[in-house]
C-alpha positions in Angstrom: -54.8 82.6 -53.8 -52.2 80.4 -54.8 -49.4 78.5 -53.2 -45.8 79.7 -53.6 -43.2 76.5 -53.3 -41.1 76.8 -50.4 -37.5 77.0 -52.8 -39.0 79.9 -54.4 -39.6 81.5 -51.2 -36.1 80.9 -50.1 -34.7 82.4 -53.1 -37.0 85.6 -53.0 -36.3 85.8 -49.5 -32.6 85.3 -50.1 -33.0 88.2 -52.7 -34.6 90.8 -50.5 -31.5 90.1 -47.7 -28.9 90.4 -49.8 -30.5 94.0 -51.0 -31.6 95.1 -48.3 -28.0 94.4 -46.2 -26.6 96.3 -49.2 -25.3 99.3 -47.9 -26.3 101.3 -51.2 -29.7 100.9 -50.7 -31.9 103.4 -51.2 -33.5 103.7 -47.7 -36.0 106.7 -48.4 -36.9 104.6 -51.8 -38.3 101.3 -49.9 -39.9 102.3 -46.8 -39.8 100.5 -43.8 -43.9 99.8 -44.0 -42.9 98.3 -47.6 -40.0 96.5 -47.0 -42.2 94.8 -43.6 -45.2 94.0 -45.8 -43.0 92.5 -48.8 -41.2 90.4 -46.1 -44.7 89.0 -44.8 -45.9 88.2 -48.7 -42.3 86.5 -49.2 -43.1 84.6 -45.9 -46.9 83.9 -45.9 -48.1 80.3 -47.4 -50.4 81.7 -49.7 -50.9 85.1 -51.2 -52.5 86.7 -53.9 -50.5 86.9 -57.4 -51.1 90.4 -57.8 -49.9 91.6 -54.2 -47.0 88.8 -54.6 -46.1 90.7 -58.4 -46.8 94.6 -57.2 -44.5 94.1 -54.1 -42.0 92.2 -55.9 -41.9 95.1 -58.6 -42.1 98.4 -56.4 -39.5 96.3 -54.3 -36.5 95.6 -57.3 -37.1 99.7 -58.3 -36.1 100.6 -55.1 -33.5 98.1 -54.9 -32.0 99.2 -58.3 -31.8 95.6 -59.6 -33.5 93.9 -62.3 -35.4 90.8 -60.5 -33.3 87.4 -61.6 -35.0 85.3 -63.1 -36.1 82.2 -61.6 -37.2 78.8 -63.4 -38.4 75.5 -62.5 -37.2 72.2 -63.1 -40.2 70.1 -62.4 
């Protein structure tokens, strides 16, 4: 487990809004279970890498976007 910083989960989380209010989305692509489940991981304090990355992934193909990329200034 590892903890995500709370700007990265705002900007994920901003992400998935902004494609899932987009009226081009695929609905039968991301299922509701998925989009519910990716939500949670986006939302949880801690999560595993792996789930964070497969959800993440499976979510951008059915959203038909290339993820943006995200860096940190530390």
């Amino acid at each position: 487990l590892f903890p995500l910083s709370k700007s990265y989960l705002q900007w994920k989380t901003h992400w998935v809004q902004q494609c899932l209010n987009d009226p081009n989305f695929p609905a039968l692509s991301a299922k509701r279970q998925h989009r519910e489940a990716l939500l949670k991981i986006l939302t949880s304090e801690r999560t595993r890498y792996s789930n964070f990355k497969d959800h993440i992934n499976t979510f951008s193909l059915a959203c038909r976007e290339t993820i943006p990329t995200y860096e940190t200034k530390d």
